[in-house]
C-alpha positions as CSV (number, residue, x, y, z in Angstrom):
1,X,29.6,9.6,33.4
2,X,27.1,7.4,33.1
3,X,24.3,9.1,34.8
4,X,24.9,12.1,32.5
5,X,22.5,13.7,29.7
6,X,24.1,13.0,27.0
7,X,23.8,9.2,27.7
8,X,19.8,9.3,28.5
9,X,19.6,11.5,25.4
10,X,21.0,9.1,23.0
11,X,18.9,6.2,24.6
12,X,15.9,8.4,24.0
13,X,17.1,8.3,20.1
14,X,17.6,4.7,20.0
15,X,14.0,4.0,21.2
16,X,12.8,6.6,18.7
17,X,14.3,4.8,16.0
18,X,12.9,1.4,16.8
19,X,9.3,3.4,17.2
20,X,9.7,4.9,13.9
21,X,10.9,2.0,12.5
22,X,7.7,0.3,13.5
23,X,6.0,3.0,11.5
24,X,7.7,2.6,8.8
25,X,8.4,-1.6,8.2
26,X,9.9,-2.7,4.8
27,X,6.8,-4.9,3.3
28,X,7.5,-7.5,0.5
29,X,6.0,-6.4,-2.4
30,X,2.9,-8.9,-3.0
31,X,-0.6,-8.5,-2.7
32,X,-1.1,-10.6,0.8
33,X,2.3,-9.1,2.5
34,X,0.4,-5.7,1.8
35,X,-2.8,-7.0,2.6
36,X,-1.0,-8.4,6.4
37,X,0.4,-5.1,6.8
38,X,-2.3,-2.7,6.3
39,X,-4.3,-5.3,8.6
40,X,-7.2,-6.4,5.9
41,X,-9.0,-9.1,7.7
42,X,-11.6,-10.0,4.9
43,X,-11.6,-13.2,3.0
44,X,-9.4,-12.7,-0.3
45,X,-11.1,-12.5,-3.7
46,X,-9.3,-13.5,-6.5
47,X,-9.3,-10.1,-9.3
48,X,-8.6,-10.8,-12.7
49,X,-5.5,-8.4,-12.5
50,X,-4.2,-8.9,-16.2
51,X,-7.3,-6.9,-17.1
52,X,-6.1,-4.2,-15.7
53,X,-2.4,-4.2,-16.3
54,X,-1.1,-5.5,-13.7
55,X,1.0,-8.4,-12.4
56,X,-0.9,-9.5,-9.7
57,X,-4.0,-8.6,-7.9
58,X,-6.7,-9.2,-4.8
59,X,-9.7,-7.5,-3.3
60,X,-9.8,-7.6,0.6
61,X,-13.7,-6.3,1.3
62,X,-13.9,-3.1,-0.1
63,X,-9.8,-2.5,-0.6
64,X,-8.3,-4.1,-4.0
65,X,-4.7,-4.2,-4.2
66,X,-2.6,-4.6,-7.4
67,X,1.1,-4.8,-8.1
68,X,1.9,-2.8,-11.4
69,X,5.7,-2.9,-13.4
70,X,6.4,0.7,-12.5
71,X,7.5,1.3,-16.2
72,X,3.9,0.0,-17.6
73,X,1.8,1.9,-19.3
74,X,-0.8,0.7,-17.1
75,X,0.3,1.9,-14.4
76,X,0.5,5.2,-15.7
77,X,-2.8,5.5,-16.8
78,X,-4.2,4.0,-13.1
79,X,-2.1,6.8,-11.1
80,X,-3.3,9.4,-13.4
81,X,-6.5,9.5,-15.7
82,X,-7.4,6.1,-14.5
83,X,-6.9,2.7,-16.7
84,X,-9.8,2.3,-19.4
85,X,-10.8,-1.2,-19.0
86,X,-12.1,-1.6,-22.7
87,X,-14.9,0.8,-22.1
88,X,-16.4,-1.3,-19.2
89,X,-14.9,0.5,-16.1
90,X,-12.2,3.5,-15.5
91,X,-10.1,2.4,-12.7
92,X,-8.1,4.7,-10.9
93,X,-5.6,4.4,-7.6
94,X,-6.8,5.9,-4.2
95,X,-3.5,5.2,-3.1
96,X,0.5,4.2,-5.1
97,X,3.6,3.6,-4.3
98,X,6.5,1.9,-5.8
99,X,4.0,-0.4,-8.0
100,X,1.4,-1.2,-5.7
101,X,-1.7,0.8,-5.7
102,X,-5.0,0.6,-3.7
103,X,-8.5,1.0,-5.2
104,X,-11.6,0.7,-3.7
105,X,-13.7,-1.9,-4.9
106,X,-16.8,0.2,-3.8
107,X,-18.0,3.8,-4.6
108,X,-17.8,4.0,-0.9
109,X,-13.8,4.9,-1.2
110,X,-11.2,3.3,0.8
111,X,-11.1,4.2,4.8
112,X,-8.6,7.2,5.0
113,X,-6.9,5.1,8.1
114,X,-5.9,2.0,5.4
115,X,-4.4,5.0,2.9
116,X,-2.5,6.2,5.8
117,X,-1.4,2.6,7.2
118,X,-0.6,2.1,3.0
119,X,1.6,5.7,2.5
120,X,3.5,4.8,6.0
121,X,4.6,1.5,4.3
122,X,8.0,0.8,3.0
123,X,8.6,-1.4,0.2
């Protein structure tokens, strides 16, 4: 029986698995394990991330990164209207999940390939 369907079949699944897997790889939740796996290559800039709510924060060329408490009001207001930072700037996410959110640091946007590295991400 070994040369049957059945057993290719299932080998076929296994290697999908590991390919999707791939696609989809659990990421620690900091700003320079997301920064590794979306592939951001430019020097790290310091952001002063309490300003805007969050718990941590970078800028990687024209991609920020910050990592929000989910419950925060903060992080409310930067998935939805935007975060108000005392009338200076509105800040608002290109990209969220689970507490992390991308904005660009440019009026440029961020690269529609990094948003769709960032959604395949697993945290």
């Amino acid at each position: 029986m070994s040369g049957n369907g059945r057993l290719r079949l299932k080998g076929r699944r296994q290697r999908f698995w590991r390919v999707r897997g791939k696609r989809r790889p659990k990421v620690e939740k900091t700003v320079d394990a997301v920064a590794e796996a979306l592939g951001l290559t430019d020097e790290k800039q310091e952001k002063a991330f309490e300003m805007v709510g969050a718990t941590d924060g970078a800028g990687y060329g024209d991609v920020e990164i910050y990592i929000y408490d989910e419950s925060s009001d903060a992080y409310k207001d930067v998935i939805g209207e935007g975060y108000d930072m005392m009338g200076i700037a509105v800040i608002k996410a290109a990209a969220y999940k689970d507490g992390v959110v991308l904005v660009p640091s440019g009026s440029d946007g961020i690269d529609q390939g990094i948003i769709d590295k960032f959604n395949e991400l697993n945290f």
